[in-house]
N, C-alpha and C positions, 0 to 999 in steps of 0.2 A: 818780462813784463813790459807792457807799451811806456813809453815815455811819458805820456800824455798824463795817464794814469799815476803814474808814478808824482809829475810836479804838482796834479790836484791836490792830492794827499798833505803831499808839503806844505802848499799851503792853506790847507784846509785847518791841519795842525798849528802853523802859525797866527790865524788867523784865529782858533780857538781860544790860545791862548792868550792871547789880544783882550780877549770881551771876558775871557773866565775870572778875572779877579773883580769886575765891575759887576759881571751877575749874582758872584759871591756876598757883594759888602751890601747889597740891595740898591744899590743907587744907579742898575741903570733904566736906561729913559727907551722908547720905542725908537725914537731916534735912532739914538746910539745902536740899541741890535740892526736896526735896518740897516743901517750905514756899514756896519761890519758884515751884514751880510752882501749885502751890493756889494761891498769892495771883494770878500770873498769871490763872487761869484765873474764881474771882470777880470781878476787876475787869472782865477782856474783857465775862461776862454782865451785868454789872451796865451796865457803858457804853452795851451792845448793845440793852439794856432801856429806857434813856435816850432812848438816837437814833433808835429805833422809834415810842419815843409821840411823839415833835419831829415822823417824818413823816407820821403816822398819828395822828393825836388822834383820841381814842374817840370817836365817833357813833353806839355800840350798832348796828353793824355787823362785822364782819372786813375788812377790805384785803387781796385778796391780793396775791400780787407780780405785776407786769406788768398790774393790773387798766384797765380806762379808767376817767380820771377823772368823765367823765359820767356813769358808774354807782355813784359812790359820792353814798348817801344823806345829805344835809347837813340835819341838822334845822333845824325851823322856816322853811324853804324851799322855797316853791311857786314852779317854773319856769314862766314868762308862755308858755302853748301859741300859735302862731299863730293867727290867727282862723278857724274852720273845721277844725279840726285836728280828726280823727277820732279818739277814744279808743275800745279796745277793748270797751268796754262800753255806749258810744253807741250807738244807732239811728244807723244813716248814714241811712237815709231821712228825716229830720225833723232837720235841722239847720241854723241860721244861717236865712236869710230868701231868699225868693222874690219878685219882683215882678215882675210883670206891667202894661206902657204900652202900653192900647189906641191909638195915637197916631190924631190925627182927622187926616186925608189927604182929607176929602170923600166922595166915591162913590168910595171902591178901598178898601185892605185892609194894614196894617201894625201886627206885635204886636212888639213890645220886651220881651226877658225875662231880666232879672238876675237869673241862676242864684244860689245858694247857695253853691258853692264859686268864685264870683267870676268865673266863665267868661258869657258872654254867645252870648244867642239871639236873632234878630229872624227874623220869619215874615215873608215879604213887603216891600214896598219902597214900595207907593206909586206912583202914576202915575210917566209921566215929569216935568210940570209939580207934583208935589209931593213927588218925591224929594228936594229939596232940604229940605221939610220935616220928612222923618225925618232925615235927618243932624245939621239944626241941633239936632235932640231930643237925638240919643244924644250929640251933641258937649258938648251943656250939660250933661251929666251927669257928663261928664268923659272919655267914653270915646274911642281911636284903635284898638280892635283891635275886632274881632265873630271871637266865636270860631266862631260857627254862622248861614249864613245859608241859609237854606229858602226856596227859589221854588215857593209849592204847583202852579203851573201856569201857561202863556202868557200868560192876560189882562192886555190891558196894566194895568189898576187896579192889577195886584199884582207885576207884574213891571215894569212903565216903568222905576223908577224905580234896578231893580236895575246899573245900567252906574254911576249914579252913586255908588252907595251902595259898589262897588267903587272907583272911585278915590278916593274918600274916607278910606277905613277900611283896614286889614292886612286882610284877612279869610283864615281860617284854615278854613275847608271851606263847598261850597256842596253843600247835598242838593237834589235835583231830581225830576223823575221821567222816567223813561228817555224818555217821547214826548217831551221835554223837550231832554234833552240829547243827544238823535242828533240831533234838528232841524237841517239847514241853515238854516233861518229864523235861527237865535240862535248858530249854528257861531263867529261872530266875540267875542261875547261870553265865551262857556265858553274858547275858546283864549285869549282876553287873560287870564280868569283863572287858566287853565294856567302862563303866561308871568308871572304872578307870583308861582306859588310855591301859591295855591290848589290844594287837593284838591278835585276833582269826583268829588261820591258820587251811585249811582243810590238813590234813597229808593224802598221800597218795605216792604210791610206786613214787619212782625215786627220790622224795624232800631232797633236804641239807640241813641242820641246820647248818646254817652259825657257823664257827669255825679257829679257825687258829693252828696251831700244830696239828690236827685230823681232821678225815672227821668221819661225823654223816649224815647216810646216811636210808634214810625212804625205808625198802622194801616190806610194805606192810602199808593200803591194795590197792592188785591190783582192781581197780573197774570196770576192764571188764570182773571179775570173779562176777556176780552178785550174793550175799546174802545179810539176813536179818541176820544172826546169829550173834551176838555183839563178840563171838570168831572168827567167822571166818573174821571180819573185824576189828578184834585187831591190831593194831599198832607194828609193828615189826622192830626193829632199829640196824642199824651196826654200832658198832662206832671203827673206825680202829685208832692207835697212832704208828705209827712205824711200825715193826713187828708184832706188838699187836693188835688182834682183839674181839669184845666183840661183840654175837651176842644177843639181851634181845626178846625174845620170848613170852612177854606176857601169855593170853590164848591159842594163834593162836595152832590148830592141826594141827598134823602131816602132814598132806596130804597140806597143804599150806605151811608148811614150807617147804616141798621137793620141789614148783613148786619155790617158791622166794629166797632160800638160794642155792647157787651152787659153794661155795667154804669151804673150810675146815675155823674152828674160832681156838681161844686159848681158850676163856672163855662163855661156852653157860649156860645162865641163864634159866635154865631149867623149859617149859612151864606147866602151868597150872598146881602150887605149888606139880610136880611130877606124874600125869596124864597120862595114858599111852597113853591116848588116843592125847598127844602133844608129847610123844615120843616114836621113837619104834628103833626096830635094824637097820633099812634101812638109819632112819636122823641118826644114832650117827655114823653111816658108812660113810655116805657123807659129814657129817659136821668133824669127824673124833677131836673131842673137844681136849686139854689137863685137862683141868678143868670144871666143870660142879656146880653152884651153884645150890640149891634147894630151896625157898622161900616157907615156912609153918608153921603152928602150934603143939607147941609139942599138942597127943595127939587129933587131932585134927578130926573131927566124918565122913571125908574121908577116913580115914587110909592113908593119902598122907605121906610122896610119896609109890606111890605101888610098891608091890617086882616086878614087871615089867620092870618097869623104871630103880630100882637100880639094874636088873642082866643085862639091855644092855648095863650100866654103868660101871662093873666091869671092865673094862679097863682104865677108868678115874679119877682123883683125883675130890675127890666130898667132897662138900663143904653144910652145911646145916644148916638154920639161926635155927631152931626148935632146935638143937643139940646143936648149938657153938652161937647162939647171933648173934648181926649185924655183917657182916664179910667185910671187905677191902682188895680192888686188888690197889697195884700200878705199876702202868706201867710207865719205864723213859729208860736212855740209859744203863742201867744196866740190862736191860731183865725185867721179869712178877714176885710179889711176892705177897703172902698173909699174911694178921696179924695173921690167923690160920692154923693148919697145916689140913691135907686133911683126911675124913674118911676111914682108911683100910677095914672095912668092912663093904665098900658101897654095895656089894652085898646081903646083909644082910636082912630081914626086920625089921622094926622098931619095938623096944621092950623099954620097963620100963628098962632092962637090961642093955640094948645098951647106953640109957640114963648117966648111973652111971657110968658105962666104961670109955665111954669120957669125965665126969665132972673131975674125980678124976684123967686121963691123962692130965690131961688141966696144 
């Protein structure tokens, strides 16, 4: 019951009984009831005025009645927003931090990408024989769910390692590409991850992967460029945070990355573990990179990356898991940095030499 309400009554009662023996015995006067009623009717406001600021103390606001209490503004008190909390006058695109875990898996291919609003990406998986080495990655980090797992294509470097990477982790969508997921080759795979509750998405150019602070944006493959070749229908993803752009190139060659990429990046994860045939002078002119990572095996019986690759590179800070190990980009409102510093003598080709250079700079 309101307060207010309550102390009328009180003294409405008192105040009855005030005048009831006078109206009883005949002897009162207009006076009299008026006066008893006036004084009734001051105390009621004046109570009414009391129990009002008791429930409502001034915070140079109004309270209305039935108002929520979470809308009444409480001076000198700033409510703790959660972390990531979108305010209406924030850029949603440039919020909280982005990292990116080139993770080293040898000759194959696995990126780790701690979204911004806390949601998690990994591109690829890693052979079968070092899938076990991406899991151990994301496990030390703390993580049991992947909200986004992207198989760019068949090869086993990038897909082996995807069956274990499933029983490991919840995983909450696998994007594909349709050569991909009608395949009876892998029919057993995508059904076990049906039968756990995954969504299987067909990836193909234009698609979003829902995100907040970033856009993760599918730009390939285009499917009214018609092939069968599991590179040329590699999965190609741009994931923008800010300023900061990261283009992951998969396999995909050259000649489709020049029809589907048409803006400059910061960080081009250089295709097909340094392959000339996914890069040439034309993309690194158009895409115009600041940094260039290189996913491959020291050693490894391509001779990747070829001195190709690393002379159209010499203009780029090049980065290379073969060389330095898993390597980390983070992007936040500080600009782009890396846990390692960049090869000088990316134009170089790769030597035993080269090798011992960088261990003993490290």
């Amino acid at each position: 019951m309101n307060w207010a309400v309550l102390f009328a009554l009180i003294v409405f009662a008192m105040v009855f009984l005030f005048i009831r023996p006078i109206l009883t015995r005949g002897r009162a006067s207009i006076l009299a009831v008026v006066g008893a009623v006036g004084l009734m009717f001051c105390t009621m406001v004046t109570l009414s005025s009391i129990a009002a600021c008791a429930v409502f103390p001034d915070t140079g606001s109004t309270a209305a009645e039935g108002a929520d209490p979470a809308e009444l503004i409480i001076p000198n008190s700033s409510p703790k927003l959660p972390e990531n909390t979108v305010l209406k006058d924030e850029p949603a695109d440039m919020l909280g931090t982005l990292e990116v875990h080139f993770i080293d898996v040898g000759q194959g291919e696995s990126e780790f990408i701690e979204l911004p609003d806390g949601k998690t990406l990994l591109i690829d998986a890693g052979s079968a024989t070092t899938g076990s080495t991406v899991v151990n990655y994301i496990a030390s980090l703390g993580y049991t769910k992947l909200d986004y797992l992207v198989i760019t294509h068949s090869h086993e470097p990038h897909m082996g390692g995807a069956p274990l990477i499933c029983k490991a982790f919840n995983v909450g969508e696998i994007w594909a590409p349709e050569i991909l997921v009608n395949s009876n080759v892998y029919a057993d795979f995508f059904n076990n991850a049906r039968d756990k509750g995954t969504v299987i998405n067909v990836a193909a150019k234009g698609k979003i992967l829902p995100s907040r602070g970033c856009t993760i944006e599918i730009l390939s493959p285009d499917y009214s460029l018609s092939s069968d070749d599991p590179d040329d229908c590699s999965v190609v993803l741009e994931v923008t945070h800010g300023d900061n752009t990261f283009l992951f190139t998969s396999d995909a060659p050259a000649a489709v990355l020049k029809e589907v990429c048409d803006d400059s990046v910061d960080v081009l994860k250089v295709g097909s573990h340094g392959d000339d045939a996914s890069t040439d002078a034309v993309l690194v002119s158009q895409l115009t990179p600041s940094y260039a990572v290189i996913s491959c095996g020291k050693f490894n019986s391509g001779g990747y990356p070829e001195a190709g690759v690393l002379s159209v590179l010499s203009a780029t800070s090049v980065l290379r898991t073969d060389l330095q190990k898993t390597i980390t980009a983070t992007s936040d409102e500080e600009g782009l940095s890396f846990d390692k510093i960049s090869i000088t003598s990316s134009n170089a080709p790769f030597t035993a030499s080269t090798t011992v250079t960088l261990i003993l700079a490290k």
